[in-house]
PLY file of the C-alpha trace (Angstrom):
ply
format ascii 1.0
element vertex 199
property float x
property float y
property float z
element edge 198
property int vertex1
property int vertex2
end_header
48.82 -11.80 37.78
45.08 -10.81 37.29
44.19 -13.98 39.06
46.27 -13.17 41.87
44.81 -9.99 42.34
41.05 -11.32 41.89
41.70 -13.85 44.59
43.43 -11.18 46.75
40.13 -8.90 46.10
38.01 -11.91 46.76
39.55 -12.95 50.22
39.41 -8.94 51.32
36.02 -9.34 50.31
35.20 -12.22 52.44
37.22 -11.02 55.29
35.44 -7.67 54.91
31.79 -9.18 54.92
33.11 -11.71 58.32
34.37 -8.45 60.24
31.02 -6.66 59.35
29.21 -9.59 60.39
30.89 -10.37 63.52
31.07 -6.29 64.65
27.00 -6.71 63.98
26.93 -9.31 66.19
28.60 -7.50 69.12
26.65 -4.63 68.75
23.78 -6.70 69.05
24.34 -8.46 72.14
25.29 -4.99 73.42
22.33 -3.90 72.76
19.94 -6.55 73.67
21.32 -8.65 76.22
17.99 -10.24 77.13
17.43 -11.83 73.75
19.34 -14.99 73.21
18.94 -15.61 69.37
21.00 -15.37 67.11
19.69 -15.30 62.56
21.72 -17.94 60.42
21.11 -17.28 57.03
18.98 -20.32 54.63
21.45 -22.91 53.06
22.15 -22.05 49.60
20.31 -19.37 47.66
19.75 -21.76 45.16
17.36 -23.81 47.23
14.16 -23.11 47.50
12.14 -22.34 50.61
11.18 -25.48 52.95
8.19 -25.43 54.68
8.82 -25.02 58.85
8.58 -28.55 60.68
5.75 -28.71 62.91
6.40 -27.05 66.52
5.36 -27.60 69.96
5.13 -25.03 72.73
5.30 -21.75 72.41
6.20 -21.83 68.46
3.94 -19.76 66.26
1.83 -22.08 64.01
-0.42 -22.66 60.91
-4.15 -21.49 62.18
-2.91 -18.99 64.72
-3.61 -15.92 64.25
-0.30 -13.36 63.28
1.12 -10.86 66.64
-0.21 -7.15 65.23
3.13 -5.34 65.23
3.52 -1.37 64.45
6.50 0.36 62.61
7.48 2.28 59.92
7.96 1.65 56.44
11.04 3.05 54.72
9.44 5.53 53.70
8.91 6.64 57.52
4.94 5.47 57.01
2.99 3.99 60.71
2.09 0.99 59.62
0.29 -2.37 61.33
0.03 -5.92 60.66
-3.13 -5.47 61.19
-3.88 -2.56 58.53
-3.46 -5.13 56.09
-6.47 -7.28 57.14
-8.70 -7.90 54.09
-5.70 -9.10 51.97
-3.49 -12.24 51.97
0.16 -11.39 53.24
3.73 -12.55 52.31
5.34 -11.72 54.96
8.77 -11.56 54.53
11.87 -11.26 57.15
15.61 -10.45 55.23
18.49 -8.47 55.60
20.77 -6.52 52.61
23.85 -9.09 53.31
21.55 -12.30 53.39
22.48 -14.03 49.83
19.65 -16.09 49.56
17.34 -13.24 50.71
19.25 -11.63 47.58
18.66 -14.16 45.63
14.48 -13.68 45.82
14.23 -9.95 45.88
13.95 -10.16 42.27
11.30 -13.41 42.09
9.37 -11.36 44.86
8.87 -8.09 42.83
7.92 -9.70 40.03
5.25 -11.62 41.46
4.05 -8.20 43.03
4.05 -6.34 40.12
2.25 -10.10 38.01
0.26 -11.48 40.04
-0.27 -9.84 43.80
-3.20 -7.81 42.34
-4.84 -10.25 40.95
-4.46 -12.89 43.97
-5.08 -9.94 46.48
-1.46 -10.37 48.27
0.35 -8.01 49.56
3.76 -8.14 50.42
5.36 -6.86 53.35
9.26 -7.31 53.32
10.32 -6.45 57.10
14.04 -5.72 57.16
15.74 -6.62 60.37
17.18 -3.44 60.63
19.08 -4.29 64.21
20.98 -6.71 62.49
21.82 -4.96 59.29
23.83 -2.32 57.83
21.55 0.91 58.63
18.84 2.30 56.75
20.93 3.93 54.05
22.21 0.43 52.78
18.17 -0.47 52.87
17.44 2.66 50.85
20.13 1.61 48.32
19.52 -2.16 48.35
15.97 -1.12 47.57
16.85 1.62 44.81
19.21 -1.13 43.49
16.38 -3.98 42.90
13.35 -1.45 42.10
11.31 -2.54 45.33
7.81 -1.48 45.03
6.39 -3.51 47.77
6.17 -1.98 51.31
9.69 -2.42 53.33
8.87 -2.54 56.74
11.96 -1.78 59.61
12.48 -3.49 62.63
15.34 -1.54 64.24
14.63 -3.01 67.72
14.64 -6.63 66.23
11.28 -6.88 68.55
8.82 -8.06 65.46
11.79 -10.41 64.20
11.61 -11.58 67.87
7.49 -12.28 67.56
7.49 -14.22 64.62
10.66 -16.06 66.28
12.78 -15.62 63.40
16.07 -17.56 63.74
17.30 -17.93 60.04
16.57 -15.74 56.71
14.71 -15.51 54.88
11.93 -16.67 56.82
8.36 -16.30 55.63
4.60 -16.22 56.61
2.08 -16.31 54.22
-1.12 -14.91 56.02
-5.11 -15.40 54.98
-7.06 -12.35 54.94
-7.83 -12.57 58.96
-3.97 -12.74 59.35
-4.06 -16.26 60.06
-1.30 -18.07 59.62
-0.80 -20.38 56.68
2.60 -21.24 56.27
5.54 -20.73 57.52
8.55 -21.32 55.37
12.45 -21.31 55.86
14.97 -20.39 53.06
14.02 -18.13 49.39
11.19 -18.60 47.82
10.62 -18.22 43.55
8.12 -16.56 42.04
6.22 -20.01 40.95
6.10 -21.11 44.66
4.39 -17.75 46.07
1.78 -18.00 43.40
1.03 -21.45 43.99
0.58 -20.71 47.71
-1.18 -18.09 47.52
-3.93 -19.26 45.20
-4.67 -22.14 47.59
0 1
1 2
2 3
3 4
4 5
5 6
6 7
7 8
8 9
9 10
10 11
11 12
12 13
13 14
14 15
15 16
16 17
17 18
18 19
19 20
20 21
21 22
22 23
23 24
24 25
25 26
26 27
27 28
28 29
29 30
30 31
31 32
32 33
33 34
34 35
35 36
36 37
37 38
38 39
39 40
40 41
41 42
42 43
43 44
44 45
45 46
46 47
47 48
48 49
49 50
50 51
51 52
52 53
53 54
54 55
55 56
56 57
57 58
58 59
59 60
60 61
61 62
62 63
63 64
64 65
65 66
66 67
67 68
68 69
69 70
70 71
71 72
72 73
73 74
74 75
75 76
76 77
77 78
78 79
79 80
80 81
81 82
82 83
83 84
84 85
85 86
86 87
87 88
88 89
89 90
90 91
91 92
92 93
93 94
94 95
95 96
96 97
97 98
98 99
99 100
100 101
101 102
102 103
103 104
104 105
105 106
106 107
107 108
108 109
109 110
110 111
111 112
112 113
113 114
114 115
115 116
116 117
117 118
118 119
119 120
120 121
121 122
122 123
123 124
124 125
125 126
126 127
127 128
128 129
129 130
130 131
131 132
132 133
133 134
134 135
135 136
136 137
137 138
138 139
139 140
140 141
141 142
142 143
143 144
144 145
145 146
146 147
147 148
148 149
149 150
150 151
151 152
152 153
153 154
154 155
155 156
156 157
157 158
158 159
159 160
160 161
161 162
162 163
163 164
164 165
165 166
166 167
167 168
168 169
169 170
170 171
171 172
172 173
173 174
174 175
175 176
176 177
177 178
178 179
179 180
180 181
181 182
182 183
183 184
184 185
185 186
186 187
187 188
188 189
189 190
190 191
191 192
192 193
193 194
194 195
195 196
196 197
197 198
């Protein structure tokens, strides 16, 4: 019987999380009819991040220098890209229903509160806000995991559009100029964002 009713729960669950997803996607098309793409979410949150296969045309790339974007942090902070200048940058684009963006909140605030100081990172963790359940369920997602690091919002999805972001967690990892110097696909651990960044 208790199965029964955990598998009911489950399959709600799931059938919950596909209506959310799909009214998200409506309102987004809505909203933005001009922009054609669309976020899948990394493979399994298991994996760890891949690094972006080489582009051509158009495609932002290792040695190019970041777009400068301005926003607000959760906190309702102006910030820039370009403020930042002087430090390395994780730059980091989820959403609260991603799992595998889930899955590295934790590995990503421990290396911030380990290591970031010492490596002169900072983290900025830019929550596509257009495709995600409204700032509330940021505030809580970022009560929940004891985020420290900056959150940034994009609630016009125009910075997720920029840094042509078509599945999440994507990342850039940024020199000091805000140079590109990777670009990687899927969630990252806390071993491979200290290895990066002490290249």
């Amino acid at each position: 019987m208790i199965k029964r009713i955990l598998a009911l729960v489950l399959v709600g669950a799931l059938v919950s999380i596909l209506i959310v997803n799909v009214i998200n996607d409506q309102k987004e098309r809505q909203a933005e009819q001009a922009r054609q793409q669309q976020y899948s979410v990394a493979p399994a949150e298991n994996s760890r991040a891949q690094e972006a296969p080489p582009s051509n045309g158009g495609i932002l790339e290792e040695g190019q220098l970041a777009p400068d974007f301005q926003t607000t942090t959760l906190d309702g902070e102006e910030v820039s890209l370009s403020d930042y200048r002087g430090k390395k940058i994780i730059l980091n684009f989820w959403a609260t229903w991603c799992p595998p963006c889930i899955a590295e909140m934790p590995h990503m605030q421990n290396y911030y509160e380990e290591e970031a100081k010492d490596q002169n990172v900072e983290i900025l963790a830019v929550n596509l806000t257009s495709m995600d359940h409204g700032i509330d369920k940021v505030k809580q997602f970022t009560e929940d995991f004891e985020l420290t690091f900056p959150v940034l919002m994009d609630e016009s999805g125009s910075i997720g559009d920029q840094f042509q972001v078509f599945t999440i967690p994507t990342t850039y990892m940024l020199d000091e100029e805000g140079v590109i110097i990777r670009k990687l696909l899927g969630p990252m651990d806390q071993e491979m964002m200290s290895s990066m960044m002490n290249e």
